[in-house]
N, C-alpha and C positions, 0 to 999 in steps of 0.2 A: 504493500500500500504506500502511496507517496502520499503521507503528511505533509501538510502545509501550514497546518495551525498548533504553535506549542503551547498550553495552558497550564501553567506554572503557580503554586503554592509558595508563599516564603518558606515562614518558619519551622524547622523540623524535614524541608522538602530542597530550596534553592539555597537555604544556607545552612550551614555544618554548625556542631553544636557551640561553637563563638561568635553565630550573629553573621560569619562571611561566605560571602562564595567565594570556592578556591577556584584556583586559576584557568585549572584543567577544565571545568564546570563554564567559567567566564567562554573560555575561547571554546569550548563547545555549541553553544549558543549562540556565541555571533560566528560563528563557521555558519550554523545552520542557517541564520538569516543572508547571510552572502551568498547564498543558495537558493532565495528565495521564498524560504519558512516566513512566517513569523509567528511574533510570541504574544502572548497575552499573561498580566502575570494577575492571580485572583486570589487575592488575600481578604482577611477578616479585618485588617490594618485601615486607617484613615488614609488618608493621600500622600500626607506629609510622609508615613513610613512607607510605600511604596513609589511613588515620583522618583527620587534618589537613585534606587536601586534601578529603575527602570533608564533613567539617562545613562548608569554607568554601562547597562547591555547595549547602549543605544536606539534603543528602540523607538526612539525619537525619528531617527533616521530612517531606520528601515518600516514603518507602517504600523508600530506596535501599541498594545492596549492594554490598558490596566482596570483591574477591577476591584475596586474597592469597596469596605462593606460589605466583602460575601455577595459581588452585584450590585449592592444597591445604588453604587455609582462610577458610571462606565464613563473613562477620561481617555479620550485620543492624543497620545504620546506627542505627534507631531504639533498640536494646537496649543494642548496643555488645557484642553476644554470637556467639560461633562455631557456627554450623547444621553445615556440618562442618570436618573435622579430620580428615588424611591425615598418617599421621607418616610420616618417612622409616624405613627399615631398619636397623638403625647396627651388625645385624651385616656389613655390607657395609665401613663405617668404615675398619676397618684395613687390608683389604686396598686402597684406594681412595685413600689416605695412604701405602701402600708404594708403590705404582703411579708414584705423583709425586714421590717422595726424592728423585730426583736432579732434578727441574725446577726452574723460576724461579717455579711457581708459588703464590700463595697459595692456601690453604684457609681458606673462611669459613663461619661456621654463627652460628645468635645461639638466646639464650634471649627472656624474654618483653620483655626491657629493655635489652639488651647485643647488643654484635658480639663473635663470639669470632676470632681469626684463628692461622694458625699463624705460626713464627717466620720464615719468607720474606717478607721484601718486594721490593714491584717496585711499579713508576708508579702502578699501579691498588690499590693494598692499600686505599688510604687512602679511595677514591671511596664505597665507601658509606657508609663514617663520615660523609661530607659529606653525605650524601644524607639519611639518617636522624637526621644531628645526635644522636645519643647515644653512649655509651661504649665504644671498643673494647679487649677483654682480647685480647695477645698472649698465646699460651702455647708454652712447647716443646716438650711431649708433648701434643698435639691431641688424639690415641684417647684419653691418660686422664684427661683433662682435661673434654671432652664425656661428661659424665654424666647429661643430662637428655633427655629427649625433645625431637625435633630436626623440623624440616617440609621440610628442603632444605640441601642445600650448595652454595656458590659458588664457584666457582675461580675466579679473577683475575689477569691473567697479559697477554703480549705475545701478539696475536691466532695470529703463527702459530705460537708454540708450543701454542696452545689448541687450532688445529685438530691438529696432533699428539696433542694426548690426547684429543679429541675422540673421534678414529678409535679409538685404544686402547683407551678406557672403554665404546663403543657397542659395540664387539666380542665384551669380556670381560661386560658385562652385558646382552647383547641379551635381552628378555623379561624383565629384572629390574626395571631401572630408566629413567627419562626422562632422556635428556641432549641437553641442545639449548641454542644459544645466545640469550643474549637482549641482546647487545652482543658488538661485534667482540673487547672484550677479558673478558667476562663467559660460563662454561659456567655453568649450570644443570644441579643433579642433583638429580633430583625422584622421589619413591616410581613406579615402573613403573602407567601410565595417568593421570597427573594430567598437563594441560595444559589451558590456556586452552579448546579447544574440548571438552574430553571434560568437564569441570565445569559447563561453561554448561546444560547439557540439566536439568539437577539441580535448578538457579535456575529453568529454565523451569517445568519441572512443578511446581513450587514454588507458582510466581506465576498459572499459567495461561495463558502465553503459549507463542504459537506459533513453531517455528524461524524463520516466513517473515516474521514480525513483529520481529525483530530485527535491530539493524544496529549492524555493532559496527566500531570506529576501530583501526590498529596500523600499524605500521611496523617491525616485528623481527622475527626467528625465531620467537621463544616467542609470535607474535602468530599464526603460519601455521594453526593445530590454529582457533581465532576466527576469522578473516575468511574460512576455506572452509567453518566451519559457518554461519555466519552468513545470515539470508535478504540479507541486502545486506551483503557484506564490502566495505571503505572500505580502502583504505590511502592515506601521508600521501605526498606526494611527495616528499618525504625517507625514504622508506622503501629497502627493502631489493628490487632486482631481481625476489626470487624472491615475496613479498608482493605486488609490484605485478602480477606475472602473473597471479596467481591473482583477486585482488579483482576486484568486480562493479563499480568505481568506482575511480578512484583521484581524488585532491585535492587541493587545493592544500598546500604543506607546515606545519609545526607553526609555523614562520614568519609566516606569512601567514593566520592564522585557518582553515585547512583544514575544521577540526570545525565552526565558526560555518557558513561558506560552504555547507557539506554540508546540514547543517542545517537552514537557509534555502530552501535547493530542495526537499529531500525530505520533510522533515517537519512542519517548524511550521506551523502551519495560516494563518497572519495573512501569508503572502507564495505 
């Protein structure tokens, strides 16, 4: 099959466990857009933490796309401009913040430059400030404080009291909203139908490309909706049991150049 479209995960997937893409991984990727590919890279991350990464592939250059929000907002590399934009519900907010009074856990949401979080901390509050390197606003009143248009909220918190509201939140919002994890200690709540796999078809028709022409990289939950749609779902061998089941491939981990090594067999044309 000649892929044409590469659909790409960050964390735990394009970069090894210090946050980098190695080398080997780098010039695999842009071999394969010199070729003709391109990439799309579809993270759970705000913009500010995928844009960066997506310049240093180039992808500016060669037609590429990023998807932010798990989908909920699709930005054209070349413009630096959003095609779409999925807002979250925020009359859901309050009730979704009462829900969790009594937990350990954090609530996080950002505007177009900031993290906003609420006043619980726990281990994980701090992690995506590290991830996105910009400024996070504690506040005390979270509902009245969020006054802007919002694309996702993050809860952050000790894995198994996550999956405790996990179950909570899927219950009280089944057919509202998307909740799924995309780290042991990270939910994901996303406007009801945005996920990695239900966004990508959007891109396709977009581009002209076909479902069986794409093959896209993951290792998490919020990766599972991606690598079942995908004509060749890849996961990392650092991934998640239930990722590995399902994928048409599994490879070696984010460790060990997995994406390079995939790559190399299945797509670029010079091996």
């Amino acid at each position: 099959m000649d892929y044409k479209l590469i659909a790409l995960d960050i964390d735990g997937t394009l970069t090894n466990s210090r946050k980098e893409i190695t080398p080997r991984t780098r010039y695999a990727l842009l071999e394969a857009q010199a070729q003709g590919k391109r990439l799309v890279i579809a993270s759970g991350r705000h913009p500010l933490g995928v844009l960066p990464i997506a310049r240093d592939l180039r992808m500016d250059s060669y037609g590429g796309y990023v998807m932010s929000f798990n989908g909920g907002k699709i930005i054209e590399c070349a413009t630096g401009k959003p095609i779409v934009t999925k807002l979250f519900p925020r009359e859901y907010l309050p009730d979704i913040v009462s829900v969790l009074k009594d937990s350990n856990i954090t609530v996080i949401t950002w505007d177009d430059k900031r993290i906003f979080a609420d006043s619980k901390r726990n281990d994980y509050t701090d992690i995506e400030k590290d991830v996105l390197k910009t400024e996070m606003v504690v506040v005390d009143d979270f509902v009245s404080e969020i006054k802007f248009d919002i694309n996702k909220i993050l809860l952050a918190g000790e894995p198994y009291e996550l999956d405790e509201y996990q179950k909570i939140l899927s219950e009280r919002y089944d057919g509202l909203l998307e909740i799924y994890k995309s780290a042991p200690y990270f939910l994901e709540i996303m406007p009801f139908g945005i996920s990695k796999g239900s966004m990508l078809p959007l891109l396709l028709d977009k581009l002209g490309v076909k479902r069986d022409e794409l093959i896209a990289f993951g290792d998490n939950y919020n990766d599972l909706t991606m690598i079942g749609y995908a004509g060749m779902g890849v996961a990392m061998a650092n991934g998640e049991p239930e990722i590995k089941k399902i994928a048409n491939y599994v490879c070696p981990s984010n460790d060990e150049d997995g994406i390079a090594e995939t790559l190399n067999k299945f797509v670029l044309n010079n091996y």
